[in-house]
C-alpha positions as CSV (number, residue, x, y, z in Angstrom):
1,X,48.7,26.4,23.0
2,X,49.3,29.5,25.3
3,X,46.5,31.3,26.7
4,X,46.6,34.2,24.3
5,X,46.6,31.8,21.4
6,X,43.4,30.4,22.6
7,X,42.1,33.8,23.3
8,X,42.8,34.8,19.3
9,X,41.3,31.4,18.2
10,X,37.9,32.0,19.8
11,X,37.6,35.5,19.1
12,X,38.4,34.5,15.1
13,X,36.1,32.2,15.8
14,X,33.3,34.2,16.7
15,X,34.2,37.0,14.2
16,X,34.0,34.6,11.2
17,X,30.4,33.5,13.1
18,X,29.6,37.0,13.9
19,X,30.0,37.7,9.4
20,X,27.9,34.3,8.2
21,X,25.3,35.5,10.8
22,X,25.7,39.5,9.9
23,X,25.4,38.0,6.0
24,X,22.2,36.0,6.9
25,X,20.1,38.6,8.5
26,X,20.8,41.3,5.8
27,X,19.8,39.1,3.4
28,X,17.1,38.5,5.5
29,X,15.8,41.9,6.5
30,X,17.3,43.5,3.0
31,X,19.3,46.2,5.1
32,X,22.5,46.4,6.6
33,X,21.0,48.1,10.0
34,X,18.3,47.0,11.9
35,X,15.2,49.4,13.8
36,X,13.3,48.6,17.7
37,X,10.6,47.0,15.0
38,X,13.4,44.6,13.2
39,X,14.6,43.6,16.7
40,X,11.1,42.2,17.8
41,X,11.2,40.4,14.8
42,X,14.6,38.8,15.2
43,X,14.7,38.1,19.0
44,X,11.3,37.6,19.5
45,X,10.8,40.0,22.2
46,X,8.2,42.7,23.1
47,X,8.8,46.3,21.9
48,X,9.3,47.6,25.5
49,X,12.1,45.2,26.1
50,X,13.9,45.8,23.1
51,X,13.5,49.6,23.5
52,X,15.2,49.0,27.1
53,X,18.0,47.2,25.2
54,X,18.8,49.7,22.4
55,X,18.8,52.2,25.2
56,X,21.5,50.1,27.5
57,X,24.6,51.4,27.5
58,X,26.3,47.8,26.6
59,X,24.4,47.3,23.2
60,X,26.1,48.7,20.1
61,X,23.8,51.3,19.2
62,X,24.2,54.8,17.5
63,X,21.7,57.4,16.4
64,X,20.8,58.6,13.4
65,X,19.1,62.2,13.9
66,X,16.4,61.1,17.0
67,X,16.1,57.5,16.0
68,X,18.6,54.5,17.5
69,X,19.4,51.7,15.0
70,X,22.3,49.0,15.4
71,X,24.2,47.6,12.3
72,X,23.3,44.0,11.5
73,X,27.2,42.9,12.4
74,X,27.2,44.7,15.6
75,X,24.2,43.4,16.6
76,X,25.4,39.9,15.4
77,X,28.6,40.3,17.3
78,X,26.9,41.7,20.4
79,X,24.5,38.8,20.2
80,X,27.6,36.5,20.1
81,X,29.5,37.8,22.5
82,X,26.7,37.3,25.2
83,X,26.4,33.7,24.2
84,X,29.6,33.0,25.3
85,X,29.1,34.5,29.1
């Protein structure tokens, strides 16, 4: 299998893992995006740290008036993605 092939294969791959685990916090949470406070809960880090991340410029934020939120798929594609660094 060619290099691009493989390429396509793992990033289907992690989009079809990215939905179950999108699917399984919404349920979960009952929303589709998440708050600093929903973070904490999920990742199980303090409220500083997780402020730091929803300000980085690699996290998949966007704002909605003042406040930052991230939708549960981004997040769980973001979350992903670093997993396979």
């Amino acid at each position: 299998m060619t290099d691009i092939l493989k390429n396509l294969n793992i990033k289907s791959d992690i989009g079809v893992a990215a939905a179950r685990e999108a699917k399984r916090i919404a349920e979960k949470h009952g929303k589709e995006f998440l708050n600093c406070d929903d973070l904490v809960a999920i990742t199980g880090l303090g409220k500083n740290n997780v402020r730091q991340l929803m300000n980085s410029i690699d996290f998949p934020t966007i704002e909605v008036g003042n406040r930052k939120v991230v939708s549960v798929i981004a997040f769980a594609m973001w979350s992903l993605a670093q997993n396979q660094d």
